[in-house]
N, CA, C, O and CB atoms as a CASP TS submission, in Angstrom:
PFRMAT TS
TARGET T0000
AUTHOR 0000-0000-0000
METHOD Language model
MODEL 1
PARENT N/A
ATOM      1  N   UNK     1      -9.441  12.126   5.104  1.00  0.00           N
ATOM      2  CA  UNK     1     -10.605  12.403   5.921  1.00  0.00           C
ATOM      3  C   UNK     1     -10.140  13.099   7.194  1.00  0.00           C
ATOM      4  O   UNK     1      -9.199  12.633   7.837  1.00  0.00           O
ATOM      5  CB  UNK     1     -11.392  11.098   6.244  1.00  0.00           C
ATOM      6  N   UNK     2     -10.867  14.357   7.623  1.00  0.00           N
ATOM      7  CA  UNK     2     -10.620  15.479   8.715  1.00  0.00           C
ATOM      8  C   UNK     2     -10.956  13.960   9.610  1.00  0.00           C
ATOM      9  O   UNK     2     -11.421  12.916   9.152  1.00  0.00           O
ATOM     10  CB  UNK     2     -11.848  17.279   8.850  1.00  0.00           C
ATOM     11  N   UNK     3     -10.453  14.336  11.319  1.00  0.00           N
ATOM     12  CA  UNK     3     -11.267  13.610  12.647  1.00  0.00           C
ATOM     13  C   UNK     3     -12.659  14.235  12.674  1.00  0.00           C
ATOM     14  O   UNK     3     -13.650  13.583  13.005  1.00  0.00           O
ATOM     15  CB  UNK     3     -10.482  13.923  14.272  1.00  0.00           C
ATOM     16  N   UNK     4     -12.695  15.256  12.389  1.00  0.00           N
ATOM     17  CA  UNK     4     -14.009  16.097  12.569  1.00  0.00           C
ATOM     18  C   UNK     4     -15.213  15.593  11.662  1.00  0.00           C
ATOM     19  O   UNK     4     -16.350  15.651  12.128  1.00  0.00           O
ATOM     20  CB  UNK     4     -13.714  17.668  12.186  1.00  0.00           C
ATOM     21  N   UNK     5     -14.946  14.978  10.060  1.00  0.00           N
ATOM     22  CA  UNK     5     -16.105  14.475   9.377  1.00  0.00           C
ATOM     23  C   UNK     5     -16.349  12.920  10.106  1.00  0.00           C
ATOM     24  O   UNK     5     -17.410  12.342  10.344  1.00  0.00           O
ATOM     25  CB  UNK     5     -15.798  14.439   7.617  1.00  0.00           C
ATOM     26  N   UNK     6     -14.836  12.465  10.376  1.00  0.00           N
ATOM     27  CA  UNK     6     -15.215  11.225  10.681  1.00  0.00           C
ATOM     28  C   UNK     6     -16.162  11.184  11.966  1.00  0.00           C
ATOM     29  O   UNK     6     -17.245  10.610  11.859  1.00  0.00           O
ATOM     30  CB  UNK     6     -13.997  10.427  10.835  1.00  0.00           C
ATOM     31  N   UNK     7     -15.775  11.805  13.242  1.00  0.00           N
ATOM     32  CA  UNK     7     -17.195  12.399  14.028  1.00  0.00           C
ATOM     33  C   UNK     7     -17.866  12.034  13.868  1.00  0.00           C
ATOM     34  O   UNK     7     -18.241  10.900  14.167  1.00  0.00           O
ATOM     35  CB  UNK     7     -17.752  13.372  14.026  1.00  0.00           C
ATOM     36  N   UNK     8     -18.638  13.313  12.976  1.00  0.00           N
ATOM     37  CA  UNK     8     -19.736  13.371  11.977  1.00  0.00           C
ATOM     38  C   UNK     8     -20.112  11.684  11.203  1.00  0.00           C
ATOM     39  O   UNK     8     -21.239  11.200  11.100  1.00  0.00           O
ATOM     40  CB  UNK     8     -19.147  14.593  10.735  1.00  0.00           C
ATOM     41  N   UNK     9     -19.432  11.351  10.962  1.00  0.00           N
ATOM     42  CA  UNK     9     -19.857  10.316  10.038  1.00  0.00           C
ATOM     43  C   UNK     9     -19.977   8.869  10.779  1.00  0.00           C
ATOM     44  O   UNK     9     -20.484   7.917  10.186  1.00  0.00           O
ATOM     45  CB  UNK     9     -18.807  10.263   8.826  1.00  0.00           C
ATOM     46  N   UNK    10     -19.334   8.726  12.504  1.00  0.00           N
ATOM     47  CA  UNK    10     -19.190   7.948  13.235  1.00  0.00           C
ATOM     48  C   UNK    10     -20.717   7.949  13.885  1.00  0.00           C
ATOM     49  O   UNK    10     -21.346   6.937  14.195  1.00  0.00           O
ATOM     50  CB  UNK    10     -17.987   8.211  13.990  1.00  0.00           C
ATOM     51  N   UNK    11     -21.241   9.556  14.042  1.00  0.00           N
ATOM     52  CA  UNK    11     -22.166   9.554  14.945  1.00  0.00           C
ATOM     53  C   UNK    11     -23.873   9.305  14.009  1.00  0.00           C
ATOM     54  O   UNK    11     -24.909   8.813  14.456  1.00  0.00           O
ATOM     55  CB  UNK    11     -21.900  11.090  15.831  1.00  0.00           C
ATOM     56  N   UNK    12     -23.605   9.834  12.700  1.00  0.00           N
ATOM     57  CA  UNK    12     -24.681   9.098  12.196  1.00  0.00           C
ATOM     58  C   UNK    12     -24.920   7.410  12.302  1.00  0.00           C
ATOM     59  O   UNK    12     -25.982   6.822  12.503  1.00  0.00           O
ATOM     60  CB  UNK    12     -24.621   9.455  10.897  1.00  0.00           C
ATOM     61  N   UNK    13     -23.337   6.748  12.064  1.00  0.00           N
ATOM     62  CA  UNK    13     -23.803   5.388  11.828  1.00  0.00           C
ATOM     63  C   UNK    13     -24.360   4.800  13.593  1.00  0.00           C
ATOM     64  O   UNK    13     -25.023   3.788  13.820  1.00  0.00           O
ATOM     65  CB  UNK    13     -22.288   4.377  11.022  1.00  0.00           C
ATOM     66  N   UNK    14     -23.949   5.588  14.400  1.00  0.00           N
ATOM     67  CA  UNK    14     -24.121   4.945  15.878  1.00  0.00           C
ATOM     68  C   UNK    14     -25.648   5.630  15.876  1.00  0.00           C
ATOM     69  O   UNK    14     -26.374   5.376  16.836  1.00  0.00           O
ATOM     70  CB  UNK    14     -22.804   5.526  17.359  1.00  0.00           C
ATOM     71  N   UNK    15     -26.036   6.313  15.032  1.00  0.00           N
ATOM     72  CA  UNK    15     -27.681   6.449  15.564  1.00  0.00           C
ATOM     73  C   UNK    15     -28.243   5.394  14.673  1.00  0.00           C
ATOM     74  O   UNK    15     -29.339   4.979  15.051  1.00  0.00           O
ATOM     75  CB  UNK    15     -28.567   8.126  15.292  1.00  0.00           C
ATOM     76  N   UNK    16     -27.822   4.918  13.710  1.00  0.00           N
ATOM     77  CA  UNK    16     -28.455   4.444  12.916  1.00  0.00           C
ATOM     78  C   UNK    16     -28.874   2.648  13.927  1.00  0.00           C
ATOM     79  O   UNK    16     -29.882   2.006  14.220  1.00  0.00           O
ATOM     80  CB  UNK    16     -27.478   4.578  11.372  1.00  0.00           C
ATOM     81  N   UNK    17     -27.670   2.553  14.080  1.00  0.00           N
ATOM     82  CA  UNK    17     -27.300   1.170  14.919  1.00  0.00           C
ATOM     83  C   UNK    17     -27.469  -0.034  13.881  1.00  0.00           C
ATOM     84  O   UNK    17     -27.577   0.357  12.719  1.00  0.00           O
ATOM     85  CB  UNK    17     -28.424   0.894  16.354  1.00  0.00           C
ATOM     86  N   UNK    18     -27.517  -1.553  14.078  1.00  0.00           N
ATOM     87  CA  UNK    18     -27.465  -2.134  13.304  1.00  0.00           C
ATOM     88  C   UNK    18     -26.242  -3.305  13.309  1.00  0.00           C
ATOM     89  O   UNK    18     -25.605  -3.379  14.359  1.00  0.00           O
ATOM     90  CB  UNK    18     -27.566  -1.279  12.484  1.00  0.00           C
ATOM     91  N   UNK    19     -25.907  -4.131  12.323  1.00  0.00           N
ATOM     92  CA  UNK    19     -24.314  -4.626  12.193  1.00  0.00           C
ATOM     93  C   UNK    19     -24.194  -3.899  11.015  1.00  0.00           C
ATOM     94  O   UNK    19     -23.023  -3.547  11.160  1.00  0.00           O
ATOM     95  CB  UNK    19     -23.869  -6.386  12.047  1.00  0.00           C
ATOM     96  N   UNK    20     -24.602  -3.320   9.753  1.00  0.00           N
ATOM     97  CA  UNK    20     -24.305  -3.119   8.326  1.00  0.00           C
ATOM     98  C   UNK    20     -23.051  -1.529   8.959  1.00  0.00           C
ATOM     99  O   UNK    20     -21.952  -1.067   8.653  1.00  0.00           O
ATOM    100  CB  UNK    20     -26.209  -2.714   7.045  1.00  0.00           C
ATOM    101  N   UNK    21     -24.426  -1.190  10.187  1.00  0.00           N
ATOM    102  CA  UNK    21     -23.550   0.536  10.345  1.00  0.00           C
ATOM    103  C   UNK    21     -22.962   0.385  10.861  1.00  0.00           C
ATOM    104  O   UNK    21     -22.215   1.358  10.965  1.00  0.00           O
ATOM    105  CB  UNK    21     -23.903   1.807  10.826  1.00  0.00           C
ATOM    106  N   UNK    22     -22.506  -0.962  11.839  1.00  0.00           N
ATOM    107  CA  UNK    22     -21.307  -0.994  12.657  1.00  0.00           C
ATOM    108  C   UNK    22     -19.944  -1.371  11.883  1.00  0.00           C
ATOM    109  O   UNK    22     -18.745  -1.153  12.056  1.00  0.00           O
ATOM    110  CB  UNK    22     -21.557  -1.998  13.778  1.00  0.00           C
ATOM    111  N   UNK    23     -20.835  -2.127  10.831  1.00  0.00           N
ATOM    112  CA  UNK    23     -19.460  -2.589  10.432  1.00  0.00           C
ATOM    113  C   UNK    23     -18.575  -1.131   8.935  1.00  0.00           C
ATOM    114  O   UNK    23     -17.584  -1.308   8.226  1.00  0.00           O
ATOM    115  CB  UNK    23     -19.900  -4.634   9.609  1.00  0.00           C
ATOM    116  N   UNK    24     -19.572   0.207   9.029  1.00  0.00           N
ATOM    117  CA  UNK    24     -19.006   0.952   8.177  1.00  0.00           C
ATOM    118  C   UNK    24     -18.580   1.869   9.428  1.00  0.00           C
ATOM    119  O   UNK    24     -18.492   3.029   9.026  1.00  0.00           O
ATOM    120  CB  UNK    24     -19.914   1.503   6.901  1.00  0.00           C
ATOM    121  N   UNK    25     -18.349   1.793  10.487  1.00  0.00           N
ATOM    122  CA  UNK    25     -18.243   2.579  11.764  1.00  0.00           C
ATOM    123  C   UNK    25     -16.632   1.858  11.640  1.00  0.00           C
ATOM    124  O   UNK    25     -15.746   2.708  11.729  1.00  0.00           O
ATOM    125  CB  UNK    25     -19.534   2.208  13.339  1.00  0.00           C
ATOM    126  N   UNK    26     -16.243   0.733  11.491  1.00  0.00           N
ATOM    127  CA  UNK    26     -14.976   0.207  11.459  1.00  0.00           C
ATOM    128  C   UNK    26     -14.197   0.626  10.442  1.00  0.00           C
ATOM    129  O   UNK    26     -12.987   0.826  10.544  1.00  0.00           O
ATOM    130  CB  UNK    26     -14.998  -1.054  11.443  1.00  0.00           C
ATOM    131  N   UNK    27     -15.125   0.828   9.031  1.00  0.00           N
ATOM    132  CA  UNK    27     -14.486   1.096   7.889  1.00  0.00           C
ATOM    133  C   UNK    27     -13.779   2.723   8.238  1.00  0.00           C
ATOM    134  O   UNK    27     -12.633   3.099   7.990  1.00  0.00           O
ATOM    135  CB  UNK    27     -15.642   0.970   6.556  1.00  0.00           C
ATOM    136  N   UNK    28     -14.940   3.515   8.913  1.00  0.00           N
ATOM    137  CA  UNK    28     -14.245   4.703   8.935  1.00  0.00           C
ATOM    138  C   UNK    28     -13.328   4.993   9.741  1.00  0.00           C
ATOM    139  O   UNK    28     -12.541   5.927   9.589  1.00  0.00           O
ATOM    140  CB  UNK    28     -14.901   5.536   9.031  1.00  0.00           C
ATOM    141  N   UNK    29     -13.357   3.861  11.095  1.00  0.00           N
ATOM    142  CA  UNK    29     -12.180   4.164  11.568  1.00  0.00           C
ATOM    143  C   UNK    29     -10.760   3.759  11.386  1.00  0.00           C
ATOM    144  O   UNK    29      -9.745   4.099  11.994  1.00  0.00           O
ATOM    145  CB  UNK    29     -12.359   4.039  12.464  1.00  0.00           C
ATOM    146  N   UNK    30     -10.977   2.842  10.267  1.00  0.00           N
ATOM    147  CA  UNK    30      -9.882   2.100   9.490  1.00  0.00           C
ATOM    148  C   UNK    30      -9.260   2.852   8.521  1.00  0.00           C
ATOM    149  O   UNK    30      -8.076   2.567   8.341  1.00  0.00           O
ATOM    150  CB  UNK    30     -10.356   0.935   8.822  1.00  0.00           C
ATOM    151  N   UNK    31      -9.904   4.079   7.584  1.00  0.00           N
ATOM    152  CA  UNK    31      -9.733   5.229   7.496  1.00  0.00           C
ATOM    153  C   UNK    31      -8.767   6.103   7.656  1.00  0.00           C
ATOM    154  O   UNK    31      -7.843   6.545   6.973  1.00  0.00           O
ATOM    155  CB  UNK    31     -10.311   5.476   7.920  1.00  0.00           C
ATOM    156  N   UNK    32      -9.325   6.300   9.056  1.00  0.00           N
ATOM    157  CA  UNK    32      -8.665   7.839   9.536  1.00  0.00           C
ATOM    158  C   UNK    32      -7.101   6.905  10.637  1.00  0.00           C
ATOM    159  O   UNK    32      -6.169   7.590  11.059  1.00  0.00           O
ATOM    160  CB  UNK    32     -10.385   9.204  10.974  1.00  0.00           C
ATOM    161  N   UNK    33      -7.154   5.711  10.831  1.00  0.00           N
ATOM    162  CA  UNK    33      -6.219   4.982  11.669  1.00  0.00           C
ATOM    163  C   UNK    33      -5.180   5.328  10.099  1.00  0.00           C
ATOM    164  O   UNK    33      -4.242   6.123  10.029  1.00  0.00           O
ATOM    165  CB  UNK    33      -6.747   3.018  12.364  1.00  0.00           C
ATOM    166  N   UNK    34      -5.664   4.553   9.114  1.00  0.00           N
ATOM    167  CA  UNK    34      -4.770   4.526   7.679  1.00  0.00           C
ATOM    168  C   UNK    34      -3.779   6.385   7.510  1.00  0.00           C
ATOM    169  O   UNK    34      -2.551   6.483   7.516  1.00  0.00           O
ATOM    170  CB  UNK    34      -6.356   4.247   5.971  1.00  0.00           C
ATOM    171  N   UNK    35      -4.360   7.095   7.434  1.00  0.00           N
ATOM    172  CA  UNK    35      -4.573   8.555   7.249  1.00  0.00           C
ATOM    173  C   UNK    35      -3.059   8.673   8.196  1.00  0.00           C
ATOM    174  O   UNK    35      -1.889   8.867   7.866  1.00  0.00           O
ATOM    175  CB  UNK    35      -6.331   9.366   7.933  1.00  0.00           C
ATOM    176  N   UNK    36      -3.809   8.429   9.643  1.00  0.00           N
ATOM    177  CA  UNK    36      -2.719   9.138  10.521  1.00  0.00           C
ATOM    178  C   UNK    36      -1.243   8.446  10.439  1.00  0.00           C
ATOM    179  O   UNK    36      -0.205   8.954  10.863  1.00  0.00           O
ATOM    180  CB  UNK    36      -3.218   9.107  12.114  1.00  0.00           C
ATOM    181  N   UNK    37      -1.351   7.408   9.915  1.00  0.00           N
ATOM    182  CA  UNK    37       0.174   6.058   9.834  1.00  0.00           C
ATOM    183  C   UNK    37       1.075   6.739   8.890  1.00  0.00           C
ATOM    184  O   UNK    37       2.303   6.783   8.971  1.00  0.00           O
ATOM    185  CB  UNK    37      -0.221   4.127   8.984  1.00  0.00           C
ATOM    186  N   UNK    38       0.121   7.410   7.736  1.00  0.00           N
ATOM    187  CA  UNK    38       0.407   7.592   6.854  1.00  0.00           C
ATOM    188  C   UNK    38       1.293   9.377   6.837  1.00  0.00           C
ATOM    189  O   UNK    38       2.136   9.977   6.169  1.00  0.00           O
ATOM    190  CB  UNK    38      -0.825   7.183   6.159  1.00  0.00           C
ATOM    191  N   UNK    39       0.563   9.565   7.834  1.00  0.00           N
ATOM    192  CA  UNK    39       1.250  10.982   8.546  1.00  0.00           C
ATOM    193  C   UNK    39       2.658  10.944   8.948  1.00  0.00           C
ATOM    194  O   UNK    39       3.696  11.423   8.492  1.00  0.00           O
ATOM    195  CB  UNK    39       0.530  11.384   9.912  1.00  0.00           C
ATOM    196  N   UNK    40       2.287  10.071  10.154  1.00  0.00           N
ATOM    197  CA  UNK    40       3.105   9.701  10.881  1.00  0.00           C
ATOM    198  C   UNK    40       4.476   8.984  10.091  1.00  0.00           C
ATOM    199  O   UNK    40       5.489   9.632  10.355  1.00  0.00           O
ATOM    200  CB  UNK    40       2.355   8.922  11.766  1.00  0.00           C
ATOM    201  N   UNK    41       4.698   8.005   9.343  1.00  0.00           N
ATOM    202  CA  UNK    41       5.635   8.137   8.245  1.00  0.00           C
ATOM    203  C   UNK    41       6.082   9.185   7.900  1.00  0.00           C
ATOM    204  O   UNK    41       7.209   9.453   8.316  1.00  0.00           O
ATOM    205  CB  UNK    41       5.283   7.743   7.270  1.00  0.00           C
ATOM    206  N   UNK    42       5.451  10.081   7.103  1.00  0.00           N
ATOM    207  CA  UNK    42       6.337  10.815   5.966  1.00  0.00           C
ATOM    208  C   UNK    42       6.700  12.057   7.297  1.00  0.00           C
ATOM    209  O   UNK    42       7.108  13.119   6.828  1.00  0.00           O
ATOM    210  CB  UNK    42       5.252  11.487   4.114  1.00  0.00           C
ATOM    211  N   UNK    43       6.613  12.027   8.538  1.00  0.00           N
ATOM    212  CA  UNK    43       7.152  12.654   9.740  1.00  0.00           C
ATOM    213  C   UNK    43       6.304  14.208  10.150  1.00  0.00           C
ATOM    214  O   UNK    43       6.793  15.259  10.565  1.00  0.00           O
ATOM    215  CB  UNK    43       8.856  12.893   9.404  1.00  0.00           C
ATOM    216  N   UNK    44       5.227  13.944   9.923  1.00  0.00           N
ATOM    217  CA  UNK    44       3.904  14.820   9.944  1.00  0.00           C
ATOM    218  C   UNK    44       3.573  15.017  11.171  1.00  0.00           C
ATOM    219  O   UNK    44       3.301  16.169  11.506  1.00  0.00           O
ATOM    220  CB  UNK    44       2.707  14.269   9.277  1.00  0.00           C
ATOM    221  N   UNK    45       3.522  14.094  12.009  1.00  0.00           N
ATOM    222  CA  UNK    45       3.056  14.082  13.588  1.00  0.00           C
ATOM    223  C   UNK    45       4.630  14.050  14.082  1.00  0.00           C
ATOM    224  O   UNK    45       5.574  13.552  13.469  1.00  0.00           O
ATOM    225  CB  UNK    45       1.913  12.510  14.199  1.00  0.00           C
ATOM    226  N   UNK    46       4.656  14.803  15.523  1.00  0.00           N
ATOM    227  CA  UNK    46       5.898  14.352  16.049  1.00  0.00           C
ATOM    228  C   UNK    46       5.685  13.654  17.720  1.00  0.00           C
ATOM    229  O   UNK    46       5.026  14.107  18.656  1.00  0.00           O
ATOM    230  CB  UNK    46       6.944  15.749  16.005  1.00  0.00           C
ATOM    231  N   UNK    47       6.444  12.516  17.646  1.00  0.00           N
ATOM    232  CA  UNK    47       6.063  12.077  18.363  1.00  0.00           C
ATOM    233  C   UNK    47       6.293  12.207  19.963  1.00  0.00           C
ATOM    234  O   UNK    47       7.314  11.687  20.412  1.00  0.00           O
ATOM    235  CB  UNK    47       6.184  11.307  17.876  1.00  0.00           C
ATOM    236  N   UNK    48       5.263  12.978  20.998  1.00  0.00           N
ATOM    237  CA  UNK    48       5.809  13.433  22.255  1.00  0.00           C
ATOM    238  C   UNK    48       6.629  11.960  23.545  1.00  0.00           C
ATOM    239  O   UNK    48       7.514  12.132  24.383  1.00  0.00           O
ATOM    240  CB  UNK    48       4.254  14.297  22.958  1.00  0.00           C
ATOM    241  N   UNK    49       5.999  10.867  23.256  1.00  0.00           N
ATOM    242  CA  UNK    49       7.178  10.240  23.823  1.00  0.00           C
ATOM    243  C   UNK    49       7.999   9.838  23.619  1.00  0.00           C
ATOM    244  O   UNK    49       8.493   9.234  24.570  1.00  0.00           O
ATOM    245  CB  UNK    49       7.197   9.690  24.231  1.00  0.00           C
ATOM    246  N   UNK    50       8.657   9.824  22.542  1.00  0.00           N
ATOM    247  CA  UNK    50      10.032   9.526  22.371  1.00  0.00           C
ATOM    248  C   UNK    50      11.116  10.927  22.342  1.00  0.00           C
ATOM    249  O   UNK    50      12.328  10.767  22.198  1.00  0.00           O
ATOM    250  CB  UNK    50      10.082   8.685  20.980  1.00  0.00           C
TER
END
């Protein structure tokens, strides 16, 4: 998942409001958190403070 759909897909569930959309507002950011770790491993991101 791009940051850019998740956006997109963050800002529908925050109009929607609710707990069902909050709690898929976590899923997606659980997501894209998963995504970037997963970057960040195989040495995809580099990291500026170290």
């Amino acid at each position: 998942m791009t940051v850019d759909r998740a956006r997109e897909l963050l800002q529908v569930q925050a109009n929607f409001g609710g707990f069902y959309n909050r709690n898929s507002a976590w899923l997606i950011l659980a997501e894209v958190h998963t995504v970037g770790r997963r970057i960040c491993q195989s040495g995809g991101f580099i990291n500026a403070g170290n």
